[in-house]
Each structure stands twice: as structure tokens, then as C-alpha cells.
C-alpha positions in Angstrom: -19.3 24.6 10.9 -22.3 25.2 9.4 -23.3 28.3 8.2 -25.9 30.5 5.7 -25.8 33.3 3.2 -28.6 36.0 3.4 -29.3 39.5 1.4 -28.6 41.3 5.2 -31.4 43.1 7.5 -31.8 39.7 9.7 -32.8 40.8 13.2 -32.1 37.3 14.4 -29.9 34.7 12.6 -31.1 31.2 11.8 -29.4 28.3 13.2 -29.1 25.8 11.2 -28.1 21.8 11.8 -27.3 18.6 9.7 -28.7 15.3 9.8 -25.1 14.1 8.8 -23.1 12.7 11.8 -19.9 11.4 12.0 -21.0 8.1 11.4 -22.0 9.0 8.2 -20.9 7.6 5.2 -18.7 9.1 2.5 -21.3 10.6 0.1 -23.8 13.7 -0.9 -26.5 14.0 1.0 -28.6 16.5 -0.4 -31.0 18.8 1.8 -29.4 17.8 5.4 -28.5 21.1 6.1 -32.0 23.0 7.3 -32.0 26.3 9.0 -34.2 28.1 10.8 -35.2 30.7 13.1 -34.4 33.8 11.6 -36.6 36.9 11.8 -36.1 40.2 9.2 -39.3 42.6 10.1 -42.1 43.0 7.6 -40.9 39.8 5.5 -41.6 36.2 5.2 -38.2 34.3 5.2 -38.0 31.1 3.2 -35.4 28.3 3.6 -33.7 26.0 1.0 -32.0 23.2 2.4 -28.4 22.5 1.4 -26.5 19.6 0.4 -23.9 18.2 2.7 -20.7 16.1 1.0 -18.9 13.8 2.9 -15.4 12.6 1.0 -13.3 10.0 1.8 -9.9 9.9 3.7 -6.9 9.7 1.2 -4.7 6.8 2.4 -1.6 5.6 0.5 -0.7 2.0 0.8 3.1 1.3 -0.2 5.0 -2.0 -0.8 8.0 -2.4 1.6 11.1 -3.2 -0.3 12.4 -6.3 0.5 15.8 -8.4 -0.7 16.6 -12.2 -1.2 19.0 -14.4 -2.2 18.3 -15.7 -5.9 17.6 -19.6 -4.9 15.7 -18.9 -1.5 11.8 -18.2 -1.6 10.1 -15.1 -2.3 9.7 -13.7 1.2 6.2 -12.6 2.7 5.3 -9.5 1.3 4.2 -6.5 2.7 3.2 -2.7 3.3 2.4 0.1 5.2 0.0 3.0 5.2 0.1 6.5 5.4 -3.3 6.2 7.8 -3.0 4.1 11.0 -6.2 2.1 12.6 -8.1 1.5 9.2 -10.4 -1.5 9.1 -10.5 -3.4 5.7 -13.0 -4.8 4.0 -11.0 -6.2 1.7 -7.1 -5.9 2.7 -4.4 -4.9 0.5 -2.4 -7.3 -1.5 1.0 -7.8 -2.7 2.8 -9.4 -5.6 6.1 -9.5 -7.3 7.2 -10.5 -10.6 10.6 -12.3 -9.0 10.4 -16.0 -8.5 13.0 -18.5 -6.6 14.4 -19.3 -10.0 14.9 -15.6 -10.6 18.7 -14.4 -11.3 19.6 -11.7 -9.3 18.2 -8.0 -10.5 15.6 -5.9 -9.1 12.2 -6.5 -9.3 8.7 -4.8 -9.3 6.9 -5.1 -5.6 3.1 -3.7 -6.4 0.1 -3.9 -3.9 -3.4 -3.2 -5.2 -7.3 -4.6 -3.7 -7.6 -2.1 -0.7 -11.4 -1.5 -0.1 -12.7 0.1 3.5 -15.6 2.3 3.8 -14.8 6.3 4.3 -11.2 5.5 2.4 -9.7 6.0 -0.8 -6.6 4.6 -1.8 -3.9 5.1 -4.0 -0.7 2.6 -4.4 2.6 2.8 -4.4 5.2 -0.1 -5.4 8.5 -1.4 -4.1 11.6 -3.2 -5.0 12.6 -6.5 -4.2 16.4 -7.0 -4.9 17.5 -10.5 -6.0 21.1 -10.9 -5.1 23.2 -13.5 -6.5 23.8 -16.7 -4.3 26.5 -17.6 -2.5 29.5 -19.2 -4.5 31.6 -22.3 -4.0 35.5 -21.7 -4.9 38.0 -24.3 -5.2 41.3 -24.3 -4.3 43.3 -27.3 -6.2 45.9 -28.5 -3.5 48.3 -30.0 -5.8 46.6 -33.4 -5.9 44.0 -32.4 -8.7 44.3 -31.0 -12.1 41.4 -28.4 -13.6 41.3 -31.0 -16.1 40.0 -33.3 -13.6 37.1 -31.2 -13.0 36.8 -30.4 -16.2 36.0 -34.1 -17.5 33.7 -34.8 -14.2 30.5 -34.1 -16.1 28.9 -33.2 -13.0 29.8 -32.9 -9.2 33.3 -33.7 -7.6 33.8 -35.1 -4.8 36.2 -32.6 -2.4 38.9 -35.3 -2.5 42.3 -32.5 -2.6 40.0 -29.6 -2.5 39.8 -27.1 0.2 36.7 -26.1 1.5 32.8 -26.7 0.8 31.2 -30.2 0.3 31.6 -30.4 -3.6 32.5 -28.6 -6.8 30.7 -27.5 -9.9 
């Protein structure tokens, strides 16, 4: 709504318009509000034209938490927004610190590089949560001895163990 400010005694009211639309850019735009029109007997009435100021639309893009299995790849990261239907110039971006040789633990999910005209945009980050891999226990069946694994030096074959395909 546009409006004006007089000292009083105005026997008809201005009207006043903007050359700002709402296709207009986030911004100042000084002198697109003009009035005029109004009538105060006996004077002369004389019009500044005031500035209009567009500001952006605060949006908030956060990181969606996420989880993996230490071992696996880092998943495709992502986030949402607190404003639906924007059109990026530049879309937003997201990183973690975690790595597929990273042991399990949580880890930092930021997102940052949003640009889109009329927006402005603040960031919040996530958590990615490394859990540990899966483990292989053997049971010895009574044909073995741990001191058969032991001096292995490496990988066993399952021969008198019970389950999985080898031990560690």
C-alpha cells in the first residue's frame, strides 16, 4: 500500500503510484513513488517523490543427514529449503568431511553456493553418521586351534570354521 504524509487541510488526497512491479528486482529504487492530485485551497502543493526498497526472500537451505557404513561410498548428498519453487542460478552444494576410508563417527554435512535473484540465503549443516562395518566371527569347530589363525599371516581359508567365506 502506498501511502503519503501531509501537514492536514487537503481537500482532496493525492494518489500516488510506483513504477516498481512485482517483477522488480530486489533493490532501492529511489523516486518511484510519485503522487499527485491533491488540492488544499489557497496553496500550491509540491511533491517529493519517495524511494521504494524491495528486499529479498530469506530462504534457508539445510543438509539432510544422512548415514553409511564405514567401507561403502559417501552417498549423494543433499538438502532441502525452507522456500519451495526457487530457481537457481547457481544451486546449492554439498560436502562432507567423511570419506570411504573413514572409521565410523559423525561427521560434518555443510552446503554453501546458493545464488537466485530476489533470495537470500543462509545455511544450515547436517550429520553424516559413519557406522562401523559388518563383522566376521569365527566359531573354531574343534578342528582348528586360535593358534592356527594366529600364525596365518593373513586370510584363512574357512576349513572347520562356521560361517562367512574367510577369517581375519
Amino acid at each position: 500500500t502506498l501511502g503519503y504524509s501531509s501537514t492536514g487541510g487537503l481537500s482532496t488526497k493525492p494518489t500516488c503510484v510506483s513504477s516498481v512491479n512485482g517483477s522488480s528486482r530486489p533493490g532501492a529504487y529511489p523516486g518511484a513513488i510519485t503522487c499527485s492530485g491533491a488540492v488544499r485551497s489557497g496553496d500550491t502543493i509540491n511533491y517529493i517523490a519517495g524511494q521504494m526498497t524491495i528486499n529479498p526472500i530469506a530462504a534457508t537451505i539445510t543438509a539432510n543427514s544422512q548415514n553409511m557404513v564405514a567401507g561403502s561410498p559417501v552417498p549423494m548428498l543433499s538438502y532441502s529449503s525452507s522456500v519451495s519453487g526457487i530457481s537457481y542460478t547457481s544451486a546449492p552444494a554439498c560436502s562432507t568431511t567423511a570419506t570411504v576410508a573413514s572409521p565410523a563417527g559423525m561427521y560434518p554435512i555443510t552446503c554453501g553456493g546458493a545464488t537466485s535473484v530476489g533470495y537470500s540465503f543462509s545455511f544450515l549443516g547436517g550429520t553424516l553418521i559413519v557406522s562401523a562395518g559388518p563383522q566376521n566371527i569365527w566359531v573354531l569347530n574343534g578342528n582348528s586351534t586360535l593358534s592356527e589363525l594366529n600364525n596365518s599371516g593373513g586370510a584363512v581359508s574357512p576349513t572347520g570354521y562356521s560361517g562367512g567365506s574367510s577369517a581375519i
